[in-house]
Phi, psi and omega in degrees: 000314170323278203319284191312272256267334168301347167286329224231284208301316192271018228226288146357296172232048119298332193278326165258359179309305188272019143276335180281315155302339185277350190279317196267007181272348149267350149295301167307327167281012170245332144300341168253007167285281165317300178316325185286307177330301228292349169259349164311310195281322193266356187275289194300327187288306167339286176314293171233080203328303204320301176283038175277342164275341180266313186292339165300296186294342183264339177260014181260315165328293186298299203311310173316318168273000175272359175255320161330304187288339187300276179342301163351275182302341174304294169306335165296315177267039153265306165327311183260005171265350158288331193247345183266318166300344194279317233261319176309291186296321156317280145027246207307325184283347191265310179303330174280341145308322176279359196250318253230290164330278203306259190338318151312325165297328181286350174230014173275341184281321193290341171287322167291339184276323148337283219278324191321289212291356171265337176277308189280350165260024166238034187233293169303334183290313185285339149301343151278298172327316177287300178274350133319302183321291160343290192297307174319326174248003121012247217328292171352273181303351182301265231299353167242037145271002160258339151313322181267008186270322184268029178238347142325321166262358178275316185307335192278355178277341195276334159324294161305302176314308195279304157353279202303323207284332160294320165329296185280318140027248163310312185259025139317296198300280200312303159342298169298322177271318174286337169298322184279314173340307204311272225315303188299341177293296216319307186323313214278314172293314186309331168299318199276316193271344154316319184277342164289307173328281177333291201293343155311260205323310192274007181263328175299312177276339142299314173283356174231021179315278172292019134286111161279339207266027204231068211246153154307108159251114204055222209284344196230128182281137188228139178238131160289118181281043162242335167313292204233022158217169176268140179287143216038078149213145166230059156223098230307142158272142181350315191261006149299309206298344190282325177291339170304301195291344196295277180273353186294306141008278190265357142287316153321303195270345176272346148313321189267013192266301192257131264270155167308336156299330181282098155277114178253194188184140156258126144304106170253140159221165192224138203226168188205160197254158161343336194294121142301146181235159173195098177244115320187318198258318158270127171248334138207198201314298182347286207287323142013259204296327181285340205280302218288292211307340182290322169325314157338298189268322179303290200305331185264345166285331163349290189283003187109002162274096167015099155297338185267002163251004182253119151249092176310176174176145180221123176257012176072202176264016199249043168210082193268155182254293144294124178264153187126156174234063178264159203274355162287335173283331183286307194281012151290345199276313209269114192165121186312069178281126164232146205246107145326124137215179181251166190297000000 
């Protein structure tokens, strides 16, 4: 490799050697250019005595621009002698380069062998790196098939919520629509049975038309309990039990009246006046008042009324009709009330 590139270097500067000759074959041919002026010059001088000042002045003339031209060529050959030492030292530099080269090849199989064991173990790094990746995007794909698993089940829950929530809905609505049904049946009886109430009440106050002890009070027929007990007692007297049978009559016959949709009830309660009572069978007013209304209520299932139409009660002295304690206001306190109502 030395040698060729010293063929290529000398090869090199064989290629300016005949420039450097051609420089000096023009030099020389211009010094043998002036000798011939100059013999020329003297030939003339010779010749012609006369013109020796014009011929002088001209060869003074000439000669000025043959020294011009000499300079000339002179800078040219410093120039190319300048250029020709440039062209040496380049040379010298491609040889230690080539040298510079050369040494280096002696330590390039352990440098390739370097960078082989640095490429393979950055070959390996990245086969590693490739099979994290790999796992990583595993990993990826798990979780976003568990993501779609779970956003599959959340749309079916949402689903079944709006199902259910149309569900519930409906049955708001039906719910609502039976409420209202209800209410307009409840209404439509409460209409029917006020009116049976009426047509009751006004058949009572016919069959009991001659009993002043027999009185309305509102919604409720109230009997004096000198009517249909002995006092403190509940068990009803004779001329109760014929008013009894009296109303016993027109529930029976107001049972057959009024339609099987309609849940009624006749209320009996039993009221007692302020006296304390204390007796081995009333221990008070309580048991009184509960005792008689059950009395009530027996005799008349006695007579043919539906038990699942009777409701009993005993209020004691504390639902008094009147306050004070004369003894007409006590015996109004004392006293049977019945109430038409629906359950």
């Amino acid at each position: 490799m030395a040698r060729g590139r010293s063929r290529r270097g000398g090869g090199e500067y064989g290629e300016f050697w005949p420039g450097y000759v051609d420089v000096l074959s023009t030099l020389l041919l211009v010094v043998t250019f002036l000798m011939s002026i100059f013999m020329i010059a003297q030939f003339f001088v010779a010749q012609e005595s006369s013109g020796k000042d014009s011929a002088l002045k001209r060869l003074t003339r000439q000669i000025s621009e043959l020294t011009s031209l000499l300079s000339l060529e002179k800078g040219k050959g410093k120039s190319t002698a300048d250029e020709l030492s440039a062209l040496q030292a380049s040379l010298a530099a491609l040889r230690d380069e080539n040298a510079r080269i050369s040494g280096l090849s002696l330590t390039g199989n352990e440098k390739a062998q370097a960078a082989e064991s640095r490429i393979a173990a950055v070959s390996a790094e990245l086969d590693k790196e490739k099979q994290l990746s790999n796992e990583a995007l595993a990993r990826v794909d798990l979780l976003n098939q568990q993501l779609q698993a779970l956003r599959r089940q959340l749309a079916a829950l949402n689903e079944a919520l709006e199902a259910s929530e149309s569900k519930d809905r409906e049955a708001q609505d039906r719910i609502k629509d039976l409420g209202t049904r209800l209410n307009a049946v409840l209404a439509r009886q409460v209409q029917e049975l006020q009116r049976y109430r009426s047509d009751f009440f006004g058949r009572l106050r016919e069959l009991l038309r001659d009993r002043k002890d027999i009185r309305v009070v509102g919604d409720r027929f109230v009997f004096q309990s000198e009517v249909l007990f002995p006092s403190g007692q509940a068990t009803m007297t004779v001329e109760g039990l014929a008013a009894i049978d009296q109303l016993a009559a027109a529930i029976v016959e107001l049972d057959r009246q009024i339609p099987k949709e309609i849940d009624w009830a006749l209320q009996v309660d039993g009221h007692t006046d302020a006296r304390p009572i204390a007796s081995p069978q009333f221990p008070s007013n309580w048991e009184l008042s509960t005792a008689r209304a059950s009395s009530v209520v027996k005799y008349l299932i006695a007579r043919g009324v539906p038990p699942t139409r009777l409701v009993a009660a005993g209020y004691g002295e504390f639902a008094p009709l009147e306050q004070g304690a004369t003894e007409e206001t006590l015996r109004r306190n004392r006293r049977i009330e019945l109430k038409l109502t629906n359950r």
